[in-house]
MISEBA-957236 format. One record per atom (N, C-alpha, C): residue in three letters; atom name; x, y, z. Coordinates in nm, 2 decimals. Each point is the difference from the previous one (the first is absolute). Layout:
# residues N
<rec rest="ALA" atom="CA" u="X" v="Y" w="Z"/>
...
This chain:
# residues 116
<rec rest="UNK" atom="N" u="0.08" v="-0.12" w="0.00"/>
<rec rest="UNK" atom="CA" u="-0.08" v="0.12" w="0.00"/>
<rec rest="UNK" atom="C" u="0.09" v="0.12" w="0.00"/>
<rec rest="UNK" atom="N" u="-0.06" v="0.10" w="-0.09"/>
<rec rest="UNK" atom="CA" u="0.14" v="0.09" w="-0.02"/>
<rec rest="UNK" atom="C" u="-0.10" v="0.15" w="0.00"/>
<rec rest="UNK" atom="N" u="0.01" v="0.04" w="0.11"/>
<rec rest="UNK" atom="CA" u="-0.09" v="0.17" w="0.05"/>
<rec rest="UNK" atom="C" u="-0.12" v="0.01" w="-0.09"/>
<rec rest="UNK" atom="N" u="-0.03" v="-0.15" w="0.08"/>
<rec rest="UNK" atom="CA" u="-0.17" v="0.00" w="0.04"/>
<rec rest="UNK" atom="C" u="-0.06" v="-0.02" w="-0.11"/>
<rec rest="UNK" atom="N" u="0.05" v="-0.04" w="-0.12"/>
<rec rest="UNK" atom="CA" u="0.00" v="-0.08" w="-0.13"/>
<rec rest="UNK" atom="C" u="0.01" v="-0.13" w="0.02"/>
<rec rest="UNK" atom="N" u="-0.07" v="-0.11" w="-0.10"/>
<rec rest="UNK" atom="CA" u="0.08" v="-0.11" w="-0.02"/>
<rec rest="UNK" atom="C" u="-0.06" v="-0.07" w="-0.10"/>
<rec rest="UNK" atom="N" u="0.11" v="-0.10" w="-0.02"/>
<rec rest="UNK" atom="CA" u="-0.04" v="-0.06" w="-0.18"/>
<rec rest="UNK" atom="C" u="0.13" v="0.02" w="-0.08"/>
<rec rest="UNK" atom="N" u="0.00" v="-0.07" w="-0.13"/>
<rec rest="UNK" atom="CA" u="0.14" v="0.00" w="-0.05"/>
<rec rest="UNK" atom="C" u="0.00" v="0.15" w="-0.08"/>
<rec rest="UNK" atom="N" u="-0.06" v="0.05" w="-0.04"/>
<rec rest="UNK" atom="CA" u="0.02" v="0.16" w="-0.05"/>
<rec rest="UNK" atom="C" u="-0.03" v="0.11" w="0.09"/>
<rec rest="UNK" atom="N" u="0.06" v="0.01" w="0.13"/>
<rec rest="UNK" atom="CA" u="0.01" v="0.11" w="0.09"/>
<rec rest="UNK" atom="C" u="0.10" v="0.06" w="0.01"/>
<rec rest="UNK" atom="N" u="0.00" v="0.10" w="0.01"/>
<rec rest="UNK" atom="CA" u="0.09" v="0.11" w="-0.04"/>
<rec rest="UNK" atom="C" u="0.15" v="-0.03" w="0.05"/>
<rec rest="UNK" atom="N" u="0.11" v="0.00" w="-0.06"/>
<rec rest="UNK" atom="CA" u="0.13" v="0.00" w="0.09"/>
<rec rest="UNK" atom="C" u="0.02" v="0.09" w="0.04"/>
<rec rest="UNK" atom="N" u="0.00" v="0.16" w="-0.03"/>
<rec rest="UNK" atom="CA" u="0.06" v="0.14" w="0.05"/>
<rec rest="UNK" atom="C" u="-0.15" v="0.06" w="0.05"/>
<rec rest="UNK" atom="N" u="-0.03" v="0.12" w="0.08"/>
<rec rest="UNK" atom="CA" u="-0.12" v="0.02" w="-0.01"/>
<rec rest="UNK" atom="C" u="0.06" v="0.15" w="0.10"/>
<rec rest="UNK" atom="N" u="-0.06" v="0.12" w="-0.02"/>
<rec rest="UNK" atom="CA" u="0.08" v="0.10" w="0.03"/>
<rec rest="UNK" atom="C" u="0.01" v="0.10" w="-0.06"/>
<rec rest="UNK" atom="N" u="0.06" v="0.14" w="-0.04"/>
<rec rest="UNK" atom="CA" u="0.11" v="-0.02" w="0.08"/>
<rec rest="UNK" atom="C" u="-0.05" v="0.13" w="0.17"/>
<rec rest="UNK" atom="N" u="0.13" v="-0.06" w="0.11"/>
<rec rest="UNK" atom="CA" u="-0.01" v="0.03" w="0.12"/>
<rec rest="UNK" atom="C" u="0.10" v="0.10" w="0.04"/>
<rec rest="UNK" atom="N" u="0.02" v="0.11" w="0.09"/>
<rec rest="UNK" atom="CA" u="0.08" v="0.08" w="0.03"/>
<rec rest="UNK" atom="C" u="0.13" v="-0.11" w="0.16"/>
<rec rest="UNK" atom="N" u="0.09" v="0.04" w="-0.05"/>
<rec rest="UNK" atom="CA" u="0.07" v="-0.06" w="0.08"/>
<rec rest="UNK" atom="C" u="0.00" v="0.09" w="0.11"/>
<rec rest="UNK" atom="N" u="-0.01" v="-0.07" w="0.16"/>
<rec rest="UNK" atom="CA" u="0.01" v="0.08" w="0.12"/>
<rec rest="UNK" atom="C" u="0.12" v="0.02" w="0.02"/>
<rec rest="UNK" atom="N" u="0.10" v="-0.09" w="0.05"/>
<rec rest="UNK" atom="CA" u="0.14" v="-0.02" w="0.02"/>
<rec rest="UNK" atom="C" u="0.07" v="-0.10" w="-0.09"/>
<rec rest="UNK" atom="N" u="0.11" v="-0.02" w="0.05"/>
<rec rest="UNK" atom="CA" u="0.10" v="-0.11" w="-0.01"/>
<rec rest="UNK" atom="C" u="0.02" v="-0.12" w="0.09"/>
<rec rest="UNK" atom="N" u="-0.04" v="-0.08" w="0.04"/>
<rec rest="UNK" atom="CA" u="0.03" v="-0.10" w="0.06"/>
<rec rest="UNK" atom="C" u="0.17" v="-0.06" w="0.05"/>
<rec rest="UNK" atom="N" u="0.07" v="-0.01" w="0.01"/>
<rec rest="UNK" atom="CA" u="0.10" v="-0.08" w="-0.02"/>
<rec rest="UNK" atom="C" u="0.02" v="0.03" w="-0.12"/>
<rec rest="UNK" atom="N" u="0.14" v="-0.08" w="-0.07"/>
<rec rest="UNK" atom="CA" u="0.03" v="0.02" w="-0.11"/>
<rec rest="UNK" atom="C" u="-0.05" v="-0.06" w="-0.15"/>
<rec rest="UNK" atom="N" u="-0.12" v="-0.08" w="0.02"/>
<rec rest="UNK" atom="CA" u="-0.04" v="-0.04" w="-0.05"/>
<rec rest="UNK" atom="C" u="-0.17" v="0.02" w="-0.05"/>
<rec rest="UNK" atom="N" u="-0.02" v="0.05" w="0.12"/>
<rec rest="UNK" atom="CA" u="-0.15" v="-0.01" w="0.00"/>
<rec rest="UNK" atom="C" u="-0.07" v="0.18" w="0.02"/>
<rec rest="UNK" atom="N" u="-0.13" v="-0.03" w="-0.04"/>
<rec rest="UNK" atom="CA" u="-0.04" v="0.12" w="0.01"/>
<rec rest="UNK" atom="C" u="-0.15" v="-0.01" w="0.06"/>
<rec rest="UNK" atom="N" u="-0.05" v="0.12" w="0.01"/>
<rec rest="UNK" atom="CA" u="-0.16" v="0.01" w="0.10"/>
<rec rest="UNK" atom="C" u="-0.07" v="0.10" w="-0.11"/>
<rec rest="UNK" atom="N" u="-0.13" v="-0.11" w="-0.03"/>
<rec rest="UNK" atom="CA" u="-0.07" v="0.10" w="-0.11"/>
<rec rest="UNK" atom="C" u="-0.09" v="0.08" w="0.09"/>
<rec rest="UNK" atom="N" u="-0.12" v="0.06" w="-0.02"/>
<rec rest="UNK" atom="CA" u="-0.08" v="0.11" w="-0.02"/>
<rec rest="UNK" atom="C" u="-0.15" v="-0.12" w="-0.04"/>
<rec rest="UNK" atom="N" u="-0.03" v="-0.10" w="0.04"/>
<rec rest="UNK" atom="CA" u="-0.10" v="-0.05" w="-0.08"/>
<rec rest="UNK" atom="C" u="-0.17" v="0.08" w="0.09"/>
<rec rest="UNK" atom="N" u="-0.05" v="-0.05" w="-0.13"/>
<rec rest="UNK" atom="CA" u="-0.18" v="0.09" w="0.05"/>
<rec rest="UNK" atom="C" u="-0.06" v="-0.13" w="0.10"/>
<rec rest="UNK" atom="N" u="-0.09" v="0.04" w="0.04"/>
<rec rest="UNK" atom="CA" u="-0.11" v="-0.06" w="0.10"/>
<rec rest="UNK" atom="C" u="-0.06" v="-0.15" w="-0.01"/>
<rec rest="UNK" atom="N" u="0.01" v="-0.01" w="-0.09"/>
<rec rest="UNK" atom="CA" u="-0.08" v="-0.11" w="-0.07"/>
<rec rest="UNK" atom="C" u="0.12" v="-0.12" w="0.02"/>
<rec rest="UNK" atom="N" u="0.17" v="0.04" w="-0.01"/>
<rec rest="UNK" atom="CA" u="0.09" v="-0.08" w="0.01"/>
<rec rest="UNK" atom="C" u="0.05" v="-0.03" w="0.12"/>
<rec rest="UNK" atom="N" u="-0.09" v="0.04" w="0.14"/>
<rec rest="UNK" atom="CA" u="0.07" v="0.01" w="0.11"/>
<rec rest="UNK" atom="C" u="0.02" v="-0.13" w="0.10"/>
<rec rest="UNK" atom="N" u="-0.02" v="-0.10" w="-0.07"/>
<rec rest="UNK" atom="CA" u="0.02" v="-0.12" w="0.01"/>
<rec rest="UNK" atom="C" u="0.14" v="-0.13" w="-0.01"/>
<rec rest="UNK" atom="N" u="0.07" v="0.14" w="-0.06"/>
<rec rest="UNK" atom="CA" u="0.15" v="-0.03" w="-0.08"/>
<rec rest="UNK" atom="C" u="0.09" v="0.08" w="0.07"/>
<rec rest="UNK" atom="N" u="0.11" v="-0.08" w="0.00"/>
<rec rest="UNK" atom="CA" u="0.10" v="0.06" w="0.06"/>
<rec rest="UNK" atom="C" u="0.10" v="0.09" w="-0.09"/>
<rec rest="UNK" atom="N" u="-0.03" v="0.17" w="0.06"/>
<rec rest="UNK" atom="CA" u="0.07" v="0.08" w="-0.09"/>
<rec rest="UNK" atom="C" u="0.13" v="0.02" w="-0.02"/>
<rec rest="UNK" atom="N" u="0.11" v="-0.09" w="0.00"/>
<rec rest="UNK" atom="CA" u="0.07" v="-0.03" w="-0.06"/>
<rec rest="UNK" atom="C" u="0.08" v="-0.05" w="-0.05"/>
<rec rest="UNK" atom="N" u="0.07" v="-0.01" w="-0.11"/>
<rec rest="UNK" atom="CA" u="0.03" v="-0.06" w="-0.17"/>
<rec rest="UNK" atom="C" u="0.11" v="-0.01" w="-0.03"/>
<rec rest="UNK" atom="N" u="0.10" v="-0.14" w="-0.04"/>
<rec rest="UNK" atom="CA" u="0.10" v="0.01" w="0.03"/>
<rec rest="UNK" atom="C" u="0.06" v="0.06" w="-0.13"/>
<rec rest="UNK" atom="N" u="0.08" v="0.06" w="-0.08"/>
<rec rest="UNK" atom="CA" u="-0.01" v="0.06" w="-0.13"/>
<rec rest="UNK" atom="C" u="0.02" v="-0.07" w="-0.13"/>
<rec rest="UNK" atom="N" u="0.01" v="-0.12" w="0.03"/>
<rec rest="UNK" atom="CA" u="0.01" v="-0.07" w="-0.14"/>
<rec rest="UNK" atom="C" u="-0.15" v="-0.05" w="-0.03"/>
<rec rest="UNK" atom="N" u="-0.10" v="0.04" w="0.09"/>
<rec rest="UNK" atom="CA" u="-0.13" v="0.02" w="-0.05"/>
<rec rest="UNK" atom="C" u="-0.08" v="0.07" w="-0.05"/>
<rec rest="UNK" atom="N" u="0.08" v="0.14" w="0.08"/>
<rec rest="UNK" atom="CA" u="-0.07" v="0.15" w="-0.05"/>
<rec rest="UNK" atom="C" u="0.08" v="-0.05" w="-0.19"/>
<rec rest="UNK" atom="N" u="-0.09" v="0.10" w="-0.09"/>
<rec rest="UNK" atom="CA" u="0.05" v="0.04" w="-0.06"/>
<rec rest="UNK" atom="C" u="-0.03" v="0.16" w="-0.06"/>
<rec rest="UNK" atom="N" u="0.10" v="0.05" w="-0.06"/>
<rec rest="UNK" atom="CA" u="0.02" v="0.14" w="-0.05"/>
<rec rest="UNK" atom="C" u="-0.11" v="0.06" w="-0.08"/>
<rec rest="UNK" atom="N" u="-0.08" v="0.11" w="0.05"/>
<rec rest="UNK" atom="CA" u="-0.14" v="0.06" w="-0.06"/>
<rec rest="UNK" atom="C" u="0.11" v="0.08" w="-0.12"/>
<rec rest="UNK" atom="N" u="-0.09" v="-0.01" w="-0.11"/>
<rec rest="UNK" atom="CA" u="0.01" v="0.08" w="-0.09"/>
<rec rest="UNK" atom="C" u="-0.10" v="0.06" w="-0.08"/>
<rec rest="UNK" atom="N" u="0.00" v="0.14" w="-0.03"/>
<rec rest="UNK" atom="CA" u="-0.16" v="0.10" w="0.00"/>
<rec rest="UNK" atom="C" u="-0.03" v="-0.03" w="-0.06"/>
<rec rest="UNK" atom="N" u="-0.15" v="0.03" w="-0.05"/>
<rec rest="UNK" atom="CA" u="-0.08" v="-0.02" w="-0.14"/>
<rec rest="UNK" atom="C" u="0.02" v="0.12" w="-0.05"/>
<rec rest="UNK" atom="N" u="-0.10" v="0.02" w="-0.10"/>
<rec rest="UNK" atom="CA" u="-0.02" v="0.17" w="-0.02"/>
<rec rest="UNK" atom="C" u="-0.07" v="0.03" w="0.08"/>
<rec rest="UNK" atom="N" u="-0.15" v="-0.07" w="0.07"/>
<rec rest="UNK" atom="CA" u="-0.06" v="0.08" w="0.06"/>
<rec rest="UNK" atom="C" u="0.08" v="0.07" w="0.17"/>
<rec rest="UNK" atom="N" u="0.14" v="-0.07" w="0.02"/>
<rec rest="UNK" atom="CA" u="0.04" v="0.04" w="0.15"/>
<rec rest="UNK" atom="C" u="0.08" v="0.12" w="-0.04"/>
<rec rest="UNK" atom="N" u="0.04" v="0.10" w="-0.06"/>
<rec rest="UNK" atom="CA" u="0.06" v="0.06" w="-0.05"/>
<rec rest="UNK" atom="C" u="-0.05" v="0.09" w="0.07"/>
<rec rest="UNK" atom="N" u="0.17" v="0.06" w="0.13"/>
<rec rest="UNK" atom="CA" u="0.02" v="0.14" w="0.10"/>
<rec rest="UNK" atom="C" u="-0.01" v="0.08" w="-0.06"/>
<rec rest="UNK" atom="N" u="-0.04" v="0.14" w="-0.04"/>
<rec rest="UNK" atom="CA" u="0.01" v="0.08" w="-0.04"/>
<rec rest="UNK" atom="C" u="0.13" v="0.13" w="0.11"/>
<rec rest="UNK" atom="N" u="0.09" v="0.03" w="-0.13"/>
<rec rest="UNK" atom="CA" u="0.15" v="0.08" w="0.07"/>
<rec rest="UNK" atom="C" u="-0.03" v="0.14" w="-0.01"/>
<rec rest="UNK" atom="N" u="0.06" v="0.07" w="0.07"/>
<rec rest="UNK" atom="CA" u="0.01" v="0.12" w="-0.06"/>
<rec rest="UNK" atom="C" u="0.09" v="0.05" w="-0.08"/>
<rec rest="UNK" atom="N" u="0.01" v="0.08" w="-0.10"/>
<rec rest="UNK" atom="CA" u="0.07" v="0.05" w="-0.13"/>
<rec rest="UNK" atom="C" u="0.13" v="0.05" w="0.10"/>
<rec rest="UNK" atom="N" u="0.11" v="-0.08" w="-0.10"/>
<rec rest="UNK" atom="CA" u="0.16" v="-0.01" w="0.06"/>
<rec rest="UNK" atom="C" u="0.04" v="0.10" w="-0.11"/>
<rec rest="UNK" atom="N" u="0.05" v="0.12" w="0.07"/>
<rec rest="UNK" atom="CA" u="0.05" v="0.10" w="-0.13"/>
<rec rest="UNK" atom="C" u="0.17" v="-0.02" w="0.03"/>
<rec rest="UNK" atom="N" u="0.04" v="-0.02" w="-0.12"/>
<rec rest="UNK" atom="CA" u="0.11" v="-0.06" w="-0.03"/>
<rec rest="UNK" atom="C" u="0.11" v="0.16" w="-0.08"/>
<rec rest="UNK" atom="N" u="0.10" v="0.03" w="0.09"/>
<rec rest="UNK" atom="CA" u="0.07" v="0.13" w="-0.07"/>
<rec rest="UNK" atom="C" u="0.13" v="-0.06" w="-0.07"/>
<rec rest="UNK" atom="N" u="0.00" v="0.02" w="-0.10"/>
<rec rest="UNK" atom="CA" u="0.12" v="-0.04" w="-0.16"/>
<rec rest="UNK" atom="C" u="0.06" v="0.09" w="0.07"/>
<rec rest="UNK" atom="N" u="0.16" v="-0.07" w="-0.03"/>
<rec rest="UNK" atom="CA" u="0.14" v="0.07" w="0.02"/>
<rec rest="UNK" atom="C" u="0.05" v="-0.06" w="0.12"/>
<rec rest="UNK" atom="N" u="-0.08" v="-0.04" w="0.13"/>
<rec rest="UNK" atom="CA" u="0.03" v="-0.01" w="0.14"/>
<rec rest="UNK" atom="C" u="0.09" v="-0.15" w="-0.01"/>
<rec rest="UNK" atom="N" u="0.16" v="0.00" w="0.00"/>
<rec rest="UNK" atom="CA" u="0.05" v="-0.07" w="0.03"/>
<rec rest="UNK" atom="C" u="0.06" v="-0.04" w="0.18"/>
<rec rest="UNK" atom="N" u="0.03" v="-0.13" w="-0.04"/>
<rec rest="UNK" atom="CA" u="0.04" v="-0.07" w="0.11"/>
<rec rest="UNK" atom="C" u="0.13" v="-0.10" w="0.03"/>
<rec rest="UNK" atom="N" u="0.11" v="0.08" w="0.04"/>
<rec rest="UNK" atom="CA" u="0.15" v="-0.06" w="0.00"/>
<rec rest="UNK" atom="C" u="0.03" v="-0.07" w="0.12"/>
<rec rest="UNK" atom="N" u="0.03" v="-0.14" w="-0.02"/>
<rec rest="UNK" atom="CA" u="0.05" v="-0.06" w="0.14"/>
<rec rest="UNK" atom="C" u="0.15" v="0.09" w="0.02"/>
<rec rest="UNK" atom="N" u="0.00" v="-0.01" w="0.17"/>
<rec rest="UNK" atom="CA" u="0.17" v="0.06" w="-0.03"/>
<rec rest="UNK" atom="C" u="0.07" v="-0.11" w="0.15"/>
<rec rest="UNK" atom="N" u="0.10" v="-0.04" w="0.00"/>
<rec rest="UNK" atom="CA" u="0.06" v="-0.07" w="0.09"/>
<rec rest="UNK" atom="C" u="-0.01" v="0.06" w="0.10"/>
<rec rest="UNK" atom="N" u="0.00" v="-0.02" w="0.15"/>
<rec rest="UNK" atom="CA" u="0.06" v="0.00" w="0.12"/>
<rec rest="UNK" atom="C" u="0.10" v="-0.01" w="0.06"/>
<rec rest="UNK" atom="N" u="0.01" v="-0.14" w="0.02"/>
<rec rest="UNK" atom="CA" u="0.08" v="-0.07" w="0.04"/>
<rec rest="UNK" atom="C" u="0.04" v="-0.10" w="-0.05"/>
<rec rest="UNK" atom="N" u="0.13" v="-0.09" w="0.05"/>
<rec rest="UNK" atom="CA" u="0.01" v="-0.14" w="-0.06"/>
<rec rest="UNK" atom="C" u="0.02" v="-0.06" w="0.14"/>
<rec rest="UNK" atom="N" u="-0.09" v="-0.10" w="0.05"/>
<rec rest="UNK" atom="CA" u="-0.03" v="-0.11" w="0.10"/>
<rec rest="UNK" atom="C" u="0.08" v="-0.06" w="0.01"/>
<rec rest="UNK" atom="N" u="0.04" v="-0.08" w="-0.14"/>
<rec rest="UNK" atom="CA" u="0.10" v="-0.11" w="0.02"/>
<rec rest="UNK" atom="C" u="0.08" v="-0.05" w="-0.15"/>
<rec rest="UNK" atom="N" u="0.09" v="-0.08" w="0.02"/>
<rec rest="UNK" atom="CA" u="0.05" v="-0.03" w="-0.13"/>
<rec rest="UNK" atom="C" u="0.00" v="-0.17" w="0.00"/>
<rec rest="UNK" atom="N" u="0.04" v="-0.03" w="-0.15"/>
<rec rest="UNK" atom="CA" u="0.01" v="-0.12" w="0.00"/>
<rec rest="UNK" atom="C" u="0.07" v="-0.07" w="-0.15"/>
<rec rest="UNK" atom="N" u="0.03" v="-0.09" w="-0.02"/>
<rec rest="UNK" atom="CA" u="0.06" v="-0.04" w="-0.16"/>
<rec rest="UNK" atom="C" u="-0.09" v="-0.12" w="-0.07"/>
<rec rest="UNK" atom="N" u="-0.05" v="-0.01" w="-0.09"/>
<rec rest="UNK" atom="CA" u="-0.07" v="-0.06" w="-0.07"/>
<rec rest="UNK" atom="C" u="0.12" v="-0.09" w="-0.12"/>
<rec rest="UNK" atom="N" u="0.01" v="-0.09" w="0.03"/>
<rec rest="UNK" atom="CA" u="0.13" v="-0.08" w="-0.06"/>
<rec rest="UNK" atom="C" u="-0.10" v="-0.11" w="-0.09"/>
<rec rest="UNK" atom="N" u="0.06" v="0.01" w="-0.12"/>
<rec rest="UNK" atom="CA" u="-0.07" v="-0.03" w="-0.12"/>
<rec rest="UNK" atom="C" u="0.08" v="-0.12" w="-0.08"/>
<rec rest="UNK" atom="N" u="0.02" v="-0.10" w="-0.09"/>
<rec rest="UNK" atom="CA" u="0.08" v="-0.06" w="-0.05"/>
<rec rest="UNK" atom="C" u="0.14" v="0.05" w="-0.05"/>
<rec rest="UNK" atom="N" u="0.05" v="0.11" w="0.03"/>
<rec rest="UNK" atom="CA" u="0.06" v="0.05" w="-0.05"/>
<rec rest="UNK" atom="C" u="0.09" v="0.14" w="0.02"/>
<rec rest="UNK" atom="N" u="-0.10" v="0.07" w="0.06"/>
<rec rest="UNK" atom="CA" u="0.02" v="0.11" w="0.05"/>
<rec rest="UNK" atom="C" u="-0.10" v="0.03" w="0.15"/>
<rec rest="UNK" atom="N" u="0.07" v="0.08" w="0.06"/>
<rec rest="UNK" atom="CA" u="-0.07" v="0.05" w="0.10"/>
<rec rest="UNK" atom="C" u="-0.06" v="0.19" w="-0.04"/>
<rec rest="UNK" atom="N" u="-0.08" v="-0.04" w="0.09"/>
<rec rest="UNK" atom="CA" u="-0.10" v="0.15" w="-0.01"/>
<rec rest="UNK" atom="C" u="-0.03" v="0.06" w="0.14"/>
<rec rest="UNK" atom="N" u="0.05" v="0.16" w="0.02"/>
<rec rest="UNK" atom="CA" u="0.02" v="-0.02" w="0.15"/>
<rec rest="UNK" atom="C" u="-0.14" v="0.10" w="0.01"/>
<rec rest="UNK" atom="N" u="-0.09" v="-0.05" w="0.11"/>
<rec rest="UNK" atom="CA" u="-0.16" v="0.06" w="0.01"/>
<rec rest="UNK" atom="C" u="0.00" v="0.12" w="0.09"/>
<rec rest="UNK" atom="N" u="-0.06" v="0.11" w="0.04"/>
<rec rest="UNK" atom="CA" u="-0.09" v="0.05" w="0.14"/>
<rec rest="UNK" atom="C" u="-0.10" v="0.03" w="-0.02"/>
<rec rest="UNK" atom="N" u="-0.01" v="0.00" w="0.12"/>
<rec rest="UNK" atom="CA" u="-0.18" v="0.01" w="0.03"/>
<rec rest="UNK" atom="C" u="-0.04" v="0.13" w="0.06"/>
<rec rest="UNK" atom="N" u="-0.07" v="0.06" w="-0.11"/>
<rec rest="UNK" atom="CA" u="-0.02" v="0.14" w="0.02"/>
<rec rest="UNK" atom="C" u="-0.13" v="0.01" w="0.03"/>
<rec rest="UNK" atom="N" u="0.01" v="0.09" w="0.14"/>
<rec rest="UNK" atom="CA" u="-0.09" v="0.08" w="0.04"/>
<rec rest="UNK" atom="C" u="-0.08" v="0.08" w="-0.05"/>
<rec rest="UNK" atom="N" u="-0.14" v="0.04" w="-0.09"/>
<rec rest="UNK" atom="CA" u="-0.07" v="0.11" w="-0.03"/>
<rec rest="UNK" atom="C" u="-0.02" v="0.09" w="0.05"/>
<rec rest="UNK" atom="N" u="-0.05" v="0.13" w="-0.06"/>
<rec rest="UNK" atom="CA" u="-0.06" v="0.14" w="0.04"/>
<rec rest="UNK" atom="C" u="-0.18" v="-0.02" w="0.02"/>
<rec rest="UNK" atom="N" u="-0.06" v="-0.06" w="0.09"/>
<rec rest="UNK" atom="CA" u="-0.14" v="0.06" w="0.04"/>
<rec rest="UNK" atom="C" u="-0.01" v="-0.14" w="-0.01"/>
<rec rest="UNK" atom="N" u="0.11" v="-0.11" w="0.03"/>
<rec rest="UNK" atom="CA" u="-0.01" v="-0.17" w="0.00"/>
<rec rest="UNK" atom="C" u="0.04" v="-0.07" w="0.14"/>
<rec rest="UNK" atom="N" u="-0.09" v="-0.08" w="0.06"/>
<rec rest="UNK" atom="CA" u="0.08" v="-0.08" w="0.11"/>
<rec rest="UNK" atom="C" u="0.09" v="-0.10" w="-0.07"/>
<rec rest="UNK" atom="N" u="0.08" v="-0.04" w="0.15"/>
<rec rest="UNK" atom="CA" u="0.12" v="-0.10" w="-0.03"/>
<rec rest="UNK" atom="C" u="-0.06" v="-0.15" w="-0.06"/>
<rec rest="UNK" atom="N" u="-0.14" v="-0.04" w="0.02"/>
<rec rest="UNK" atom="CA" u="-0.05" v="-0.10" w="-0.07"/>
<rec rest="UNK" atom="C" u="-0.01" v="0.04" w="-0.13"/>
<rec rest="UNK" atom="N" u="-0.04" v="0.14" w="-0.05"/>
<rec rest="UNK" atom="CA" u="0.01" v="0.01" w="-0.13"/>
<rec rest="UNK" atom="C" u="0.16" v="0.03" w="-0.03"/>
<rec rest="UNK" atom="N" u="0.12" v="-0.06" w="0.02"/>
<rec rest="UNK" atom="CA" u="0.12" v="0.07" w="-0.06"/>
<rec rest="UNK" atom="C" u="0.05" v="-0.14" w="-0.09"/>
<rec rest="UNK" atom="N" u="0.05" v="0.04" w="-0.10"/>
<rec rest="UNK" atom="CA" u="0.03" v="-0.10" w="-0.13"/>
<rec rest="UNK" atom="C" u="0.17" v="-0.01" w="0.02"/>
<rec rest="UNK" atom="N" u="0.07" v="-0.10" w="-0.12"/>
<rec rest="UNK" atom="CA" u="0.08" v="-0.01" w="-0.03"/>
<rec rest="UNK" atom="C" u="0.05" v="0.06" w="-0.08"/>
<rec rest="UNK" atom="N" u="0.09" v="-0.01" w="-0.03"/>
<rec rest="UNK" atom="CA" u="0.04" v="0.12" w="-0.13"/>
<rec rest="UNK" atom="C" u="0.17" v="-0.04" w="0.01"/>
<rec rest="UNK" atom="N" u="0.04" v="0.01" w="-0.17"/>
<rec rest="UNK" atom="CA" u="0.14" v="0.03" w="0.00"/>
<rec rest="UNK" atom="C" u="0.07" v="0.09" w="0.01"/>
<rec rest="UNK" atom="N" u="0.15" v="-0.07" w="0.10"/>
<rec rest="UNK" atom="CA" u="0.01" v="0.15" w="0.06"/>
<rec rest="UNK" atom="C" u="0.10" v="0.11" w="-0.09"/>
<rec rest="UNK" atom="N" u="0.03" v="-0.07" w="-0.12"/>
<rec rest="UNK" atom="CA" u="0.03" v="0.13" w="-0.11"/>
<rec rest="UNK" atom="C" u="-0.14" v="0.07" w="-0.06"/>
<rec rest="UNK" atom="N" u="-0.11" v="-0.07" w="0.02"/>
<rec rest="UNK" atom="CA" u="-0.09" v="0.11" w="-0.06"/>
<rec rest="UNK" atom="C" u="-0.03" v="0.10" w="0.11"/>
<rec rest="UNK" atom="N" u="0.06" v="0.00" w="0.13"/>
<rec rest="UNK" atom="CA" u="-0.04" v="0.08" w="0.10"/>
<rec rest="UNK" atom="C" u="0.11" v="0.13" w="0.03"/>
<rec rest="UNK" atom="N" u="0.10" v="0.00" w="-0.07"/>
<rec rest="UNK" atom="CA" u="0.09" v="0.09" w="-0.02"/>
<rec rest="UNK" atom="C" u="-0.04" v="0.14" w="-0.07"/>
């Protein structure tokens, strides 16, 4: 019996529900209506699956005015740390550079002659 259906053509997905939290790392707590309060809210996620809109669910945005010319230059910081990337053949010596308006999770690798 599958929410309050049953028979071999009863729905497999039926939904969709607003998620309340997160559970553990796996699991989540829906949002279900009145009629489902019989079921335990919640789902471990290899059951949920991913809503995707119709036309009729379509948010309406507000108008994003977009100004031409407005550029955007990463510029270094810092360099965190170094390291060598050793290849069949040759070595490649790395750092890891810090960004402008970037955390240290966001800082990349980079070669360190292109950082001269």
């Amino acid at each position: 019996m599958r929410f309050d259906r049953k028979g071999k053509l009863s729905p497999r997905f039926i939904g969709p529900y607003q998620i309340l939290k997160r559970v553990g790392p796996i699991a989540y707590q829906l949002e279900l209506p009145s009629k489902l309060d019989h079921l335990h809210d919640v789902f471990y996620i290899s059951i949920l699956r991913r809503y995707w809109s119709g036309p009729s669910h379509v948010a309406f945005v507000e108008k994003i005015e977009i100004r031409l010319g407005l550029t955007f230059q990463e510029e270094p910081i810092q360099i965190l740390d170094r390291d060598i990337q050793v290849l069949m053949r040759k070595s490649i010596p790395l750092v890891k550079v810090l960004w402008r308006n970037h955390g240290t999770k966001e800082a990349t690798w980079e070669p360190e002659d292109s950082m001269h």
